[in-house]
N, C-alpha and C positions, 0 to 999 in steps of 0.2 A: 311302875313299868311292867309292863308284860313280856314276855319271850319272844314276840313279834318284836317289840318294840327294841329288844336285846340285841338280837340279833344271835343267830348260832353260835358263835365263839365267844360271846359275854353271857349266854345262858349257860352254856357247860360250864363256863369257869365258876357262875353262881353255884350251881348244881352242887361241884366239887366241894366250894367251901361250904355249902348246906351239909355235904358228908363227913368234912373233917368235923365243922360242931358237932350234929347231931347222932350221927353212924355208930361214933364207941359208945354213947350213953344207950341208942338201942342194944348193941354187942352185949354190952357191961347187963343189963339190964335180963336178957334172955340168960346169960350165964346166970346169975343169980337168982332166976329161977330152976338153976338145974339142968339147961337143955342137953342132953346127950347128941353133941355135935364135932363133926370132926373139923377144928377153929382155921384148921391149915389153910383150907380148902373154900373159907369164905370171901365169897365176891362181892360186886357191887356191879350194878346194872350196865354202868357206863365206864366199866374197867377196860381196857384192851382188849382185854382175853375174851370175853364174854359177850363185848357188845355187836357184834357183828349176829350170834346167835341169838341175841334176843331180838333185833331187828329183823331178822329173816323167822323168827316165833310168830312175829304179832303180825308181820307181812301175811304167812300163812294162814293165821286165823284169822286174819279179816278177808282174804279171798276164801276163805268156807262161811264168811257171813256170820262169824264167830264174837268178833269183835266190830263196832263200827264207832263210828265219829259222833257226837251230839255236843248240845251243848253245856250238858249236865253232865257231873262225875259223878258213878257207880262205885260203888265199895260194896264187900263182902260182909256180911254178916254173920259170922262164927253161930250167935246164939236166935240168930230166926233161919239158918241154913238159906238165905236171899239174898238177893243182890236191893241194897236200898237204895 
């Protein structure tokens, strides 16, 4: 099933437990490489606090023609400095 097929309220709830599994093994995982991070202060996308600002981020940069819709996903590439 896809997120269409979910519908909003059974995709968030996916979402969520996507983060209770896998969220602390990332966490855990940057810690022990040493991140100098202040842990208080870390969020998650679709928190309360936050998610209204990332919504009105990605809003913004798609009216600068920043971000747009296709039907391929884009990731970063740390080690070619590209988008692949």
């Amino acid at each position: 099933q896809n997120r269409h097929d979910l519908g909003r309220e059974k995709f968030v709830e996916k979402v969520w437990d996507w983060k209770d599994e896998y969220g602390n093994k990332i966490t855990n995982q940057l810690r022990s490489l040493g991140s100098s991070v202040d842990w208080s202060r870390e969020r998650f996308t679709m928190d309360d606090m936050c998610n209204k600002a990332v919504v009105e981020a990605f809003n913004q940069l798609h009216e600068k023609g920043l971000l747009y819709r296709d039907m391929r996903l884009g990731n970063w590439s740390c080690a070619l400095k590209s988008a692949i």
